[in-house]
C-alpha positions in Angstrom: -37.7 33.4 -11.3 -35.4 32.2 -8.3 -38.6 29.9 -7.0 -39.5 28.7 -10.3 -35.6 27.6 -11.4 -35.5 25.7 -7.5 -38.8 24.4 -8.2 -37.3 22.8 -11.5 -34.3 21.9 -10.3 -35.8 20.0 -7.1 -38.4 18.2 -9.7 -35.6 17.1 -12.5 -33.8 15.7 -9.0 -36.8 14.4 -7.7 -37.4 12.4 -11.3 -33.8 11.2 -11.7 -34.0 9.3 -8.1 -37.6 8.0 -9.1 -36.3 7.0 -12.5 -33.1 5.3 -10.7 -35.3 3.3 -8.3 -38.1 2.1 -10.5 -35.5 1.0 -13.1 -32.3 0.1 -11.8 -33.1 -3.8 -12.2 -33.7 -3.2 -15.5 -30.2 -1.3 -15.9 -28.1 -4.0 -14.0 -29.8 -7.2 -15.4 -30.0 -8.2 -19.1 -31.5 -11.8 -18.2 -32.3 -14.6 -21.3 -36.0 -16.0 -21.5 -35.9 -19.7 -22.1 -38.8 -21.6 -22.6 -39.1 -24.3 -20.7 -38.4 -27.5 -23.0 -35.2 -26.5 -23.8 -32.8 -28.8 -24.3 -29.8 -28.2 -23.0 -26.5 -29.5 -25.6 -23.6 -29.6 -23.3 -21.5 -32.8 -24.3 -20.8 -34.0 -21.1 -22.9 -35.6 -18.0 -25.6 -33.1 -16.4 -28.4 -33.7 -14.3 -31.0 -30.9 -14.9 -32.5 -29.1 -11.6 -35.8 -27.3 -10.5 -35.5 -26.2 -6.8 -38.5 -24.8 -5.5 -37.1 -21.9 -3.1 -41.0 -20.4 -2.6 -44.3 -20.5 -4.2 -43.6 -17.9 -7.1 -39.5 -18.9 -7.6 -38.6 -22.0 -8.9 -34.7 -22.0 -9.9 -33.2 -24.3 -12.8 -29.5 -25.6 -12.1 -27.5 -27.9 -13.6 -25.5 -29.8 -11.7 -22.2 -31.6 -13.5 -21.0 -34.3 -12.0 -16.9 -35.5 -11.8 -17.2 -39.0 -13.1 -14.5 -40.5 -10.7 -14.3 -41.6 -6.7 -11.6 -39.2 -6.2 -13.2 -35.9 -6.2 -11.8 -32.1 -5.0 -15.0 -31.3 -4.4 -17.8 -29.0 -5.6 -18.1 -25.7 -7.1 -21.2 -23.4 -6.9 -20.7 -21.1 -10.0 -22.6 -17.8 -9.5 -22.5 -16.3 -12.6 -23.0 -12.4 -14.4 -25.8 -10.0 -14.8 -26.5 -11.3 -18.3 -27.4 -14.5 -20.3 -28.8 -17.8 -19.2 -27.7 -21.1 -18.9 -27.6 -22.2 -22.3 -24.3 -19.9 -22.1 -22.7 -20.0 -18.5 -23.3 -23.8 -18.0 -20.5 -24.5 -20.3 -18.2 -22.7 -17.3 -18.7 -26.7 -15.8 -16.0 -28.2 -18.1 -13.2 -26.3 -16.7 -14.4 -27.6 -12.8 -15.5 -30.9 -13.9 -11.8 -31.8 -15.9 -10.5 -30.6 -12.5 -12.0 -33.4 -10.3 -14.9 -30.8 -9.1 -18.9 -31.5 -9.0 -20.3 -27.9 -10.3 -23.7 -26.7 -9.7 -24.3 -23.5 -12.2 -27.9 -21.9 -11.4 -29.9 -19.3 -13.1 -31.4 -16.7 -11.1 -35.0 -15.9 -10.8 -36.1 -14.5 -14.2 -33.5 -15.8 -15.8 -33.6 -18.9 -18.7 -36.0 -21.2 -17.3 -36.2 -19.7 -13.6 -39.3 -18.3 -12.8 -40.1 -15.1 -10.3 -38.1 -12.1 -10.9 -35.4 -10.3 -9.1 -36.8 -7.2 -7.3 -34.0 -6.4 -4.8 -30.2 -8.1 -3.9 -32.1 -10.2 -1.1 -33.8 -12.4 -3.8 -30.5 -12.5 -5.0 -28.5 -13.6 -1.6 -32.0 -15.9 -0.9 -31.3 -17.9 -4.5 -28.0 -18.3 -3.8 -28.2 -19.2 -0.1 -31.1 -21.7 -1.1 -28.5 -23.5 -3.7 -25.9 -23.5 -1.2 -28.1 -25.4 1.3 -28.8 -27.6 -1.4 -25.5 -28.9 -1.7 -25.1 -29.3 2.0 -27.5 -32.1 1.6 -24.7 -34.1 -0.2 -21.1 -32.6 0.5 -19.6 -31.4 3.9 -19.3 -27.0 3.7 -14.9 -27.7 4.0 -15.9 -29.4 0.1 -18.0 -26.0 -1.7 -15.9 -24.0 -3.2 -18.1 -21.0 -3.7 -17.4 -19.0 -6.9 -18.8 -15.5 -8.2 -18.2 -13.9 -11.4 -19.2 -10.5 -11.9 -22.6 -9.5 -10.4 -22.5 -13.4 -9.1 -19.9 -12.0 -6.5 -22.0 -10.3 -4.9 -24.2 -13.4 -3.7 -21.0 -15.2 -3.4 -19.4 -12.7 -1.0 -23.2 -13.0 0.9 -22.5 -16.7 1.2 -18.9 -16.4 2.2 -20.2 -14.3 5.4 -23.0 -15.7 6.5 -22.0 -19.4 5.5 -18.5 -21.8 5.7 -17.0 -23.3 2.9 -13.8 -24.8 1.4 -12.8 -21.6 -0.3 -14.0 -18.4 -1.8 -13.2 -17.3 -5.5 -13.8 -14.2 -7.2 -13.4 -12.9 -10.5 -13.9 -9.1 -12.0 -15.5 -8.4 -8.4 -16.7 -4.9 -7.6 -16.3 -3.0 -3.9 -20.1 -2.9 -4.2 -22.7 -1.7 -7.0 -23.2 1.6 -4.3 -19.5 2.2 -5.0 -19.7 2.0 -8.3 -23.1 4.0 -8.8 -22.5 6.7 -6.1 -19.3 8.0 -8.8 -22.3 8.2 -11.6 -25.0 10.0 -9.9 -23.0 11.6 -6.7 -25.6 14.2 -5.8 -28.6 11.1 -5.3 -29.2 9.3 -2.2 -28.1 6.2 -2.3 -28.7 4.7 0.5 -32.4 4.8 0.0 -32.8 4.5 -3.5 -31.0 1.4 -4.6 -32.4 -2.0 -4.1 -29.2 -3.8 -5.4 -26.2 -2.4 -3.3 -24.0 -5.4 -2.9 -21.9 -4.4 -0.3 -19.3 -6.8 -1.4 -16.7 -5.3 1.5 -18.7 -6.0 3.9 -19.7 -9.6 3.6 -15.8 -10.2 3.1 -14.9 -8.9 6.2 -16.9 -11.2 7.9 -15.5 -14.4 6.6 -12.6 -16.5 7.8 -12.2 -18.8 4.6 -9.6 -18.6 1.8 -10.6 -16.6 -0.9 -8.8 -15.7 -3.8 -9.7 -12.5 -6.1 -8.7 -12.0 -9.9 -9.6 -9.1 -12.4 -8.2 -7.8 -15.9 -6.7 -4.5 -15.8 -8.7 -3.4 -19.0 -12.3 -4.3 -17.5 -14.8 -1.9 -19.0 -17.7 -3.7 -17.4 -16.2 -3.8 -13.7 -13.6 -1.1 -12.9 -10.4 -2.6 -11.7 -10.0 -0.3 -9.3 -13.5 -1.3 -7.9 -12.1 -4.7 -7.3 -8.8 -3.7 -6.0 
């Protein structure tokens, strides 16, 4: 009876981690499909992207541009686990009546970006491969990188691996193994999760500004996470 109840036990265990690793994308991302003629119906000036990053990933961006000589510079807006661009691309507006250029970019999988996200390295690689775009046209001391949610974790990537005028973060998490290691304590981690985002650790690394901000009530992100 002793062997039999380990036997179990070791097998529900053995099925939780499976189940955790075979599914977590599907747990942390909630992309929307869009098909590809959309039309996007933002009211002010966009130019409309496809960046090629490899032969299965092509990313669509928008990029907004500050219609005025004098500009701030230019904000690359990583955005949450969830929605597409027909959503997050109205974040420009705020950037753009600010004096900022913003490039807003959907991740593979996501609204008209094709390839899918198996692991956070697809994630750092989109996001490095838009930051490199926009060292074609502005100097790093002008790219304000900005992450919201998930987006902070590519955005804390960039910040240590990259330079940059200045790093923002909003509802930011210590990292996703934080955060999943207080809901499953007894699985191991460290092997099972393709999406860690070990936000703390890319921050450590950088030397530029960066500026953190989180509601106390978040029930998405917990607050203390992002303390």
């Amino acid at each position: 009876m002793i062997i039999k109840v380990l036997v179990g036990a070791i097998a529900l265990y053995l099925l939780v981690w499976l189940g955790l690793y075979l599914v977590q994308a599907k747990l942390l991302l909630y992309p929307e499909k869009l098909p590809q003629n959309y039309a996007f119906p933002f009211g002010y000036p966009f130019e409309e992207l496809f960046l090629k990053v490899d032969e299965k990933t092509v990313l669509n961006a928008l990029y907004f541009e500050h219609q005025s000589r004098d500009k701030q510079g230019v904000v690359l807006y990583l955005h949450g686990n969830a929605g597409s661009l027909s959503g997050w691309g109205d974040v420009a507006g705020d950037f753009v009546g600010l004096g900022y250029d913003v490039l807003v970019v959907d991740y593979r999988g996501f609204g008209k970006s094709t390839g899918q996200l198996h692991s956070e390295n697809d994630l750092f690689a989109d996001a490095q491969f838009c930051y490199n775009y926009l060292t074609n046209m502005h100097n790093t001391n002008e790219i304000v990188i900005y992450g919201r949610s998930l987006g902070t974790g590519p955005a804390s990537y960039l910040a240590g691996n990259n330079d940059a005028k200045q790093l923002i973060l909003e509802t930011p998490f210590y990292s996703v193994l934080e955060i999943v290691q207080q809901i499953f304590p007894f699985i191991p981690h460290s092997i099972s999760l393709r999406f860690k985002l070990m936000n703390v650790n890319y921050l450590e690394k950088t030397n530029i500004p960066i500026h953190i901000f989180h509601g106390t009530a978040d029930k998405v992100v917990p607050y203390d996470s992002g303390k």
